[in-house]
ZAMARGU-4260 file (C-alpha; in steps of 0.2 Angstrom, whole numbers, plus 5000, padded with zeros to 4 digits):
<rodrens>
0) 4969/4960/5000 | 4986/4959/5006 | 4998/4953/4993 | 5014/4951/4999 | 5020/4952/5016
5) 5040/4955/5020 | 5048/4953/5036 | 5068/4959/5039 | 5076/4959/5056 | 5058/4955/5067
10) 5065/4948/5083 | 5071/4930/5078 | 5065/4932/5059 | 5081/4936/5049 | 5071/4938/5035
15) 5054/4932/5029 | 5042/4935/5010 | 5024/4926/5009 | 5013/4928/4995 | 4997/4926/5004
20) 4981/4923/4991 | 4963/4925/4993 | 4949/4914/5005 | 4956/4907/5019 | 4977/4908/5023
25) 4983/4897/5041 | 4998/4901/5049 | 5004/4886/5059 | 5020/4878/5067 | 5026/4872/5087
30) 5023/4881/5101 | 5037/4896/5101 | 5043/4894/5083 | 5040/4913/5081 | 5019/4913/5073
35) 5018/4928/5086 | 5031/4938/5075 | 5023/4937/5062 | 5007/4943/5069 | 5017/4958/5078
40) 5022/4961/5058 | 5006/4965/5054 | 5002/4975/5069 | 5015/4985/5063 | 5008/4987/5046
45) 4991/4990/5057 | 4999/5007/5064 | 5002/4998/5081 | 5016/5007/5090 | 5033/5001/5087
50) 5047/4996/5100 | 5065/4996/5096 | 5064/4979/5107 | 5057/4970/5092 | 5074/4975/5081
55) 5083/4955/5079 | 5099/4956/5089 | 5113/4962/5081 | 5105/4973/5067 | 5102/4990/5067
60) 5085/4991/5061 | 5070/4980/5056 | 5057/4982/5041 | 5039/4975/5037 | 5032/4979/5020
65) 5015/4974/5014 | 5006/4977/4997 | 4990/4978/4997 | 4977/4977/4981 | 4960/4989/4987
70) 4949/4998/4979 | 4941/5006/4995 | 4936/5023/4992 | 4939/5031/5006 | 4955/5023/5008
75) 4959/5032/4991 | 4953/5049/4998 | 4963/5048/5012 | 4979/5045/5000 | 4974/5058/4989
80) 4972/5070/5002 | 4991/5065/5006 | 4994/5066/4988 | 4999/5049/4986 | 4990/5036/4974
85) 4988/5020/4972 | 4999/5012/4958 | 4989/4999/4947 | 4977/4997/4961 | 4992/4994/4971
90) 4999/5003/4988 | 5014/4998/4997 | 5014/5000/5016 | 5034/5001/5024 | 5039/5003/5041
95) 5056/5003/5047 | 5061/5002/5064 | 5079/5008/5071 | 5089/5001/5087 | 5088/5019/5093
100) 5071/5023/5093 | 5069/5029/5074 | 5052/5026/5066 | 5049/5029/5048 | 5034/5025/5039
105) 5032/5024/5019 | 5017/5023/5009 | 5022/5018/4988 | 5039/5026/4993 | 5034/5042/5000
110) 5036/5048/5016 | 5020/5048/5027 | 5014/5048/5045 | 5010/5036/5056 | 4993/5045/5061
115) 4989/5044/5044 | 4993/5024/5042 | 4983/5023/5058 | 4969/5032/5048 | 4970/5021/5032
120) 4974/5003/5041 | 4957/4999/5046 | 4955/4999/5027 | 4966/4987/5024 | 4969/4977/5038
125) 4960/4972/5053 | 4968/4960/5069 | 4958/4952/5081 | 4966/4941/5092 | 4964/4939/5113
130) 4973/4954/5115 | 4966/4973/5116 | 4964/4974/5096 | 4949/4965/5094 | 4940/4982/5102
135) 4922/4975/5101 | 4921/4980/5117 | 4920/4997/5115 | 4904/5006/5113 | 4905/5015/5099
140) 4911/4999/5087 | 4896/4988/5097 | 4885/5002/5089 | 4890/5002/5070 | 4888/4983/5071
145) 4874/4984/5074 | 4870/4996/5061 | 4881/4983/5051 | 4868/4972/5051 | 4854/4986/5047
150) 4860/4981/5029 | 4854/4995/5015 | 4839/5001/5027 | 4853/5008/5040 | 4862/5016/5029
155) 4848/5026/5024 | 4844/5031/5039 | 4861/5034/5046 | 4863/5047/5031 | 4846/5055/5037
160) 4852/5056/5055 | 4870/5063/5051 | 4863/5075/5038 | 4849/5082/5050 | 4861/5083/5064
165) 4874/5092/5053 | 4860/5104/5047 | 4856/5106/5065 | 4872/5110/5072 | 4878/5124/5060
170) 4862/5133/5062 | 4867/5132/5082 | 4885/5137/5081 | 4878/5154/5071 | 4861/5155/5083
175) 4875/5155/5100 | 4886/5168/5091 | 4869/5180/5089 | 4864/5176/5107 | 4880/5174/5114
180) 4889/5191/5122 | 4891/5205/5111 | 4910/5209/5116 | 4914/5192/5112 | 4901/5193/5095
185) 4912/5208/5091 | 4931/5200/5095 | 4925/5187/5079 | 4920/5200/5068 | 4937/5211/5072
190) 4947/5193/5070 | 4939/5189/5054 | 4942/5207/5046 | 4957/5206/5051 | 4963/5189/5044
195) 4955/5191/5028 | 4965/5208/5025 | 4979/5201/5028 | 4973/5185/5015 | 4970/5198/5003
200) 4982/5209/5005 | 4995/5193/5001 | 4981/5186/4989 | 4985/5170/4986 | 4981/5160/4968
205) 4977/5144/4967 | 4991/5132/4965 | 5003/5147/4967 | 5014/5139/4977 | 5017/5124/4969
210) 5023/5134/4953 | 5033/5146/4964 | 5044/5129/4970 | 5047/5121/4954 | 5052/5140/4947
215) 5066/5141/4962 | 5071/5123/4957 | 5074/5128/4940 | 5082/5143/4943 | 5095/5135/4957
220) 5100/5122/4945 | 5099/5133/4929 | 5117/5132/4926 | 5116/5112/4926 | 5100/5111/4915
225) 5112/5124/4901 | 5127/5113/4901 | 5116/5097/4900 | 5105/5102/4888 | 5121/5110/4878
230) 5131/5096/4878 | 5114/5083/4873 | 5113/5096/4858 | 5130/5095/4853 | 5128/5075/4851
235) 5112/5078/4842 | 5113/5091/4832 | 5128/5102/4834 | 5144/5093/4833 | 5155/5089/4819
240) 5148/5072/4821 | 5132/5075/4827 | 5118/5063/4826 | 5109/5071/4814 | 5121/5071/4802
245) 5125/5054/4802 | 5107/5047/4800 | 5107/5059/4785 | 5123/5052/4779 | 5116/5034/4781
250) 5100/5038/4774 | 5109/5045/4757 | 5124/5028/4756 | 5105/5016/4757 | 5096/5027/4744
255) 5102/5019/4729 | 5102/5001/4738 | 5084/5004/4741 | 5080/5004/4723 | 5082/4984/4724
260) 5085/4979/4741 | 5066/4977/4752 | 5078/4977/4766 | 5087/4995/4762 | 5070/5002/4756
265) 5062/4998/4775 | 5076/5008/4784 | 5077/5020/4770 | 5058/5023/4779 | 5065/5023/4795
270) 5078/5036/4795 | 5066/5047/4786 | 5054/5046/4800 | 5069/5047/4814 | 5078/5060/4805
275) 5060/5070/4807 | 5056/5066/4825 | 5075/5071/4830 | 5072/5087/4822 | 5057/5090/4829
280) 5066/5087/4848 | 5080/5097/4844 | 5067/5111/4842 | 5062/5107/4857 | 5075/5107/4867
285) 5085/5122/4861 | 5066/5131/4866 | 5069/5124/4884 | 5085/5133/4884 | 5086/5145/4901
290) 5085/5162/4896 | 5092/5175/4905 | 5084/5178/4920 | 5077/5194/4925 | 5086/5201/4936
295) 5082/5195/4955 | 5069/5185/4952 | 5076/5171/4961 | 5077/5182/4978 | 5058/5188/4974
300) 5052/5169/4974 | 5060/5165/4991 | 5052/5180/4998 | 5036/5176/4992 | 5036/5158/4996
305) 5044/5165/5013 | 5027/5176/5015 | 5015/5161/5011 | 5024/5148/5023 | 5021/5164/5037
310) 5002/5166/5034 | 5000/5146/5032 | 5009/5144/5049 | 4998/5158/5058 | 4982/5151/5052
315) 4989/5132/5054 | 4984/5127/5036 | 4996/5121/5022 | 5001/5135/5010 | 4990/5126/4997
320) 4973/5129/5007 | 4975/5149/5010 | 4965/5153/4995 | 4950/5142/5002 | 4952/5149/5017
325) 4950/5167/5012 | 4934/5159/5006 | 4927/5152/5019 | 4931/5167/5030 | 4922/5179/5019
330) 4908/5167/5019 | 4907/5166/5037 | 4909/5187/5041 | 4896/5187/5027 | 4885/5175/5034
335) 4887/5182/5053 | 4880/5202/5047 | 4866/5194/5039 | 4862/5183/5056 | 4864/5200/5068
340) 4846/5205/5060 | 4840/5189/5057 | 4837/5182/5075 | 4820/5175/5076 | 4820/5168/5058
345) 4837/5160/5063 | 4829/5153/5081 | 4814/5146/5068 | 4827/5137/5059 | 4837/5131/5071
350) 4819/5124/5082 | 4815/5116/5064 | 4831/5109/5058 | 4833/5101/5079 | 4814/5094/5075
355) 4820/5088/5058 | 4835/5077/5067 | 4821/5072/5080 | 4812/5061/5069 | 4827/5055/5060
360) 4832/5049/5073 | 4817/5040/5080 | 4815/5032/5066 | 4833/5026/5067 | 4831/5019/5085
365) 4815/5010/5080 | 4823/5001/5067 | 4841/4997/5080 | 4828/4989/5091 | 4820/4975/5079
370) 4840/4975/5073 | 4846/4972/5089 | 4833/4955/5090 | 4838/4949/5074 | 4857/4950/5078
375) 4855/4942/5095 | 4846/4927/5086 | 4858/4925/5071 | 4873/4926/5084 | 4865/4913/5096
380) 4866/4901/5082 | 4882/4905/5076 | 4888/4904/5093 | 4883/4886/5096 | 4893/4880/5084
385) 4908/4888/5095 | 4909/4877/5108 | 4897/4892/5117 | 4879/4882/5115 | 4872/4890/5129
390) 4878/4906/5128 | 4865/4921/5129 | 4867/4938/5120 | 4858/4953/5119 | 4858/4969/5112
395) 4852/4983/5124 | 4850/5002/5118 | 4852/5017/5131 | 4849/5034/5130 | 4860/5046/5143
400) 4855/5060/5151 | 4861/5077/5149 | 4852/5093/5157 | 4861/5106/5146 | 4855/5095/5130
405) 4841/5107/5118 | 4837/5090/5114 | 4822/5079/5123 | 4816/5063/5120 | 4801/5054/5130
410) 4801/5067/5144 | 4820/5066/5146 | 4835/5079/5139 | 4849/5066/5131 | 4865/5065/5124
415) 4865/5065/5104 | 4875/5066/5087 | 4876/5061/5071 | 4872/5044/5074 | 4857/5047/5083
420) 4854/5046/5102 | 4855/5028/5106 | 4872/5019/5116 | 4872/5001/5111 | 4875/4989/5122
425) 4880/4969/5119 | 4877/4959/5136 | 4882/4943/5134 | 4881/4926/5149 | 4892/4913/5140
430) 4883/4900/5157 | 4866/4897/5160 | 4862/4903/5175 | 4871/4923/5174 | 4862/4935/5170
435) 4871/4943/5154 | 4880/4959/5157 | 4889/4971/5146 | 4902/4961/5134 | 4917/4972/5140
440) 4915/4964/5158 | 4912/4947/5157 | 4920/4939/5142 | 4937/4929/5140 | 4949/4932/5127
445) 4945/4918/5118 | 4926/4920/5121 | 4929/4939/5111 | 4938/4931/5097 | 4923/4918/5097
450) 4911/4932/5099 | 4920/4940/5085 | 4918/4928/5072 | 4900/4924/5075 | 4898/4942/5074
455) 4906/4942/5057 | 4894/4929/5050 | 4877/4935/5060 | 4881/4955/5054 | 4886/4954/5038
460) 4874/4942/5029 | 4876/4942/5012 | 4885/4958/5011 | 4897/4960/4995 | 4913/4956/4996
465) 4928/4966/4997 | 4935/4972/5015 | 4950/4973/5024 | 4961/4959/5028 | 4956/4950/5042
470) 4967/4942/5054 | 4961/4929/5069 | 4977/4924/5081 | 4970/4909/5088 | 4953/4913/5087
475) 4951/4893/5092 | 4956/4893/5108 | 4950/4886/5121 | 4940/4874/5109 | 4943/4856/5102
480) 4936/4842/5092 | 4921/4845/5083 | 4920/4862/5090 | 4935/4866/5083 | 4931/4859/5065
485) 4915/4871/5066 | 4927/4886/5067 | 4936/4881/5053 | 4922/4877/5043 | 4915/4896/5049
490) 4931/4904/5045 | 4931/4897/5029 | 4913/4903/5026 | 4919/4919/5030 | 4934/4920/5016
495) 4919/4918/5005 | 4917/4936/5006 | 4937/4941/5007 | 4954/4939/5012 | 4957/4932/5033
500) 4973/4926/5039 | 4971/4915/5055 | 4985/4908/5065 | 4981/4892/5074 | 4986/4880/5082
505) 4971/4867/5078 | 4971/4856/5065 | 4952/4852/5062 | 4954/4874/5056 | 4970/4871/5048
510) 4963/4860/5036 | 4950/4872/5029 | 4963/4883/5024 | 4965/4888/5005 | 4985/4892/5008
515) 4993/4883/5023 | 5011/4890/5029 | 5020/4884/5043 | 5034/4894/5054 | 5049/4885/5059
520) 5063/4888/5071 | 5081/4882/5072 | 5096/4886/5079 | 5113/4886/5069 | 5131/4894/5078
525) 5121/4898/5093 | 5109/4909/5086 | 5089/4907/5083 | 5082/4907/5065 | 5064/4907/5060
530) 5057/4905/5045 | 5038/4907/5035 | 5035/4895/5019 | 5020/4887/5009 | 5017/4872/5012
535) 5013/4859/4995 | 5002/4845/4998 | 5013/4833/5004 | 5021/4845/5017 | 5004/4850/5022
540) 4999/4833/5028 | 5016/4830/5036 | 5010/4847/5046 | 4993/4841/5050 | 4999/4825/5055
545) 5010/4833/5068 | 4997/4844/5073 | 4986/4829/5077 | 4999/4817/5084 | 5012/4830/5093
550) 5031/4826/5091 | 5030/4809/5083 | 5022/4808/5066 | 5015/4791/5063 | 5006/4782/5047
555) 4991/4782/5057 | 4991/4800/5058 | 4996/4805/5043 | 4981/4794/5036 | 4970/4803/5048
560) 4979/4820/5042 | 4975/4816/5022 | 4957/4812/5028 | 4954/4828/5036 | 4960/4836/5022
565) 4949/4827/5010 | 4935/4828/5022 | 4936/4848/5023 | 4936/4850/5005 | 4921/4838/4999
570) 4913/4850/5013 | 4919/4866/5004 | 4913/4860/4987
</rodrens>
């Protein structure tokens, strides 16, 4: 879920902070008051690319900032592997965008990539608007909706498939080395000797170089760490009026007092028990004293570290992964002399393991097929309700042909991977009359975003909770009156299962929100201010009455306004 959301410099938005909550969130205000900035925010925080263009006039750089609350685990993995975590459950996304074409990218204050936020936003945040984000076009995300909507049975079978297919293809990779030319078999022996001597002639540990830097730290400040811990020992412990001696000194003047006075007796207690614990740190910190250093070790450490950035480099690994990767080389010289006299068992396996993957995924295309009925009837309903009654949507599965392919289905040598060896394709005729074609060719904009939402409903059933934010820029376009309420009422059904954030421009959605906030635009001494805020309830129906009744904001409408509003949430109970 996204938290928070904070906007500096974006275009005409000085400066903007929303605290968005769970359900349903709209984002509304007049045409050109600056919802579109908002939305180009979040792209931002999305991993979209960044253009100094969107950098308010007369500043030098813009930031978004976003904190998100998830618990996805591969989001987690992903951090880890960059070694950052989550705090509290809590990760802060930063970009900052410069005039001059700077782009920096923070993740909980540490420095990160931008093809790693690419990687971890669709864990966190999903847009889909009439723009090329929505993506449901594309072939491969067609077919893990469709698996979406497999439920528990899919995911079964997809691990079956990937597993096969994994089984399959390392047993290929070593069966093509054995049966592959012999000068070329020989180059990978001769490399792989020769790059695991040099790993073991270097040979390094296990967390050797993150001990190695923190060493060098120590040592180039060791003349700092003397003097600071010297001069905290001298107000503890050392001076002529060191700590130490003046809690003893007040312990010994309360001693008598204590005799009579509860008070006197209590920090009598006290002191004994501070008196102790400083002592025990004073022990302490005169052990963390720097010795004297042996003699060039400093010099020894940078020439160590010096070698191990050298070998990371030349195999194209960080530092910390050499000693895995003198693993896995001896693993694979190993297992390619064992292969050199194992030919036909390896063929056996390799026939077997292809036969394995085979079935699995059969058995996976079955189950697409009565998959891809069930999807097109659940969608067909959801879609009527969208102001797209007679719309028609299929979902067709393909196999391509490839002659160089080991692998043959029905007579016919075809593509395949680890998801099998079906494409999907949705064809959908949004008029009677057309024969449906493929999504990408004949869909509108605001026909995708429709598509999109019904998708959400028909796939996911009663799937838990949890996912990424989603965001809907005028997924209601195109639509009106009780058309219109049914996409509220939808996306509303939708927040059931998590956070979405919709911009709109409708007030039959608007009124199914849980959080309504409204952008405005003004002008003062020639420039352009926008701003985002909450609206309360009376501010909320003074929106919905302008929404409704355009520039002029009438008693009738604002009765109609507090109607709607009243009217959505008798629906929601």
């Amino acid at each position: 879920m996204l938290a928070e959301l904070h906007l500096r410099n974006l275009a005409v938005l000085a400066g903007a902070s929303v605290e968005l909550g769970a359900g349903l969130n709209v984002l509304t205000g007049e045409t050109g008051a600056g919802k579109s900035i908002v939305v180009d925010g979040l792209a931002l925080l999305a991993g979209a690319r960044a253009s100094a263009d969107l950098v308010r006039s007369g500043s030098e750089q813009l930031l978004v900032s976003g904190v998100f609350r998830t618990g996805d685990p591969e989001a987690a993995a992903l951090l880890a592997g960059a070694g950052i975590e989550p705090e509290g459950g809590e990760l802060v996304v930063r970009r900052e965008i410069g005039r001059e074409g700077r782009n920096r990218v923070f993740l909980n204050d540490q420095p990160a990539t931008l093809r790693l936020l690419a990687e971890l936003a669709p864990r966190l945040l999903r847009l889909h608007g009439q723009r090329e984000e929505l993506g449901i076009a594309a072939p491969d995300l067609q077919r893990a909706w469709l698996d979406r909507s497999g439920g528990r049975q899919a995911g079964e079978l997809l691990t079956r498939t990937g597993s096969a297919h994994r089984r399959w293809s390392a047993l290929a990779e070593r069966l093509e080395l054995v049966r592959g030319d012999q000068r070329v078999r020989a180059e990978r022996l001769d490399l792989l000797r020769f790059q695991l001597g040099e790993l073991e002639r270097v040979a390094p540990r296990e967390g050797e170089e993150e001990e190695l830097r923190q060493e060098r730290e120590r040592l180039r400040h060791r003349e700092a760490i003397a003097g600071s811990l010297a001069a905290g020992l001298e107000l503890l412990a050392d001076g002529e009026e060191a700590a130490s001696d003046r809690l003893g000194a007040a312990r010994e003047a309360l001693r008598e007092a204590a005799r009579f006075v509860p008070a006197a007796e209590a920090a009598e207690r006290v002191l004994d028990e501070t008196i102790a614990l400083l002592s025990e740190t004073v022990r302490e910190l005169r052990g963390a004293l720097p010795a004297d250093d042996e003699p060039g070790r400093l010099d020894r450490i940078e020439e160590r570290l010096a070698e191990l950035e050298r070998l990371a480099r030349r195999h194209a690994v960080p530092a910390g992964e050499l000693p895995a990767l003198r693993e896995r080389l001896a693993a694979e010289l190993a297992q390619l002399a064992e292969d050199e006299g194992n030919r036909e068992g390896l063929e056996a396996e390799c026939a077997a393991a292809l036969a394995d993957f085979a079935a699995a995924a059969s058995e996976l295309s079955r189950a697409r097929a009565g998959w891809g009925l069930a999807l097109a009837r659940s969608l067909a309903r959801e879609l009527a309700d969208l102001a797209l009654p007679r719309a028609r949507f299929a979902v067709r599965l393909e196999r391509r042909s490839a002659a160089a392919s080991p692998l043959e289905v029905e007579g016919r040598r075809v593509e395949f991977g680890p998801h099998g060896f079906d494409s999907v394709v949705f064809e959908f005729a949004p008029n009677p009359g057309e024969e449906p074609r493929p999504l990408a060719r004949i869909a509108s904009g605001g026909e995708l975003s429709r598509v999109y939402l019904a998708l959400q409903l028909a796939a996911l059933g009663d799937e838990e909770a949890g996912g990424p934010t989603l965001v809907f820029d005028e997924v209601d376009a195109g639509v009106g009156g009780a058309e219109a309420a049914a996409v509220g009422r939808k996306l509303q059904r939708l927040a059931t299962r998590g956070q979405i954030l919709a911009v709109t421009h409708l007030p039959q959605v608007a009124c199914h929100a849980d959080r309504h906030f409204k952008v405005d635009k003004r002008v003062e001494r020639g420039r352009t201010f926008a701003e985002v805020r909450l609206l309360d309830e009376r501010e909320r129906i003074e929106e919905l009455a302008r929404m409704l009744g355009g520039a002029r904001v009438t008693a009738s409408s604002r009765a109609h306004a507090a109607e709607m509003l009243a009217g959505a949430r008798r629906r929601e109970r």
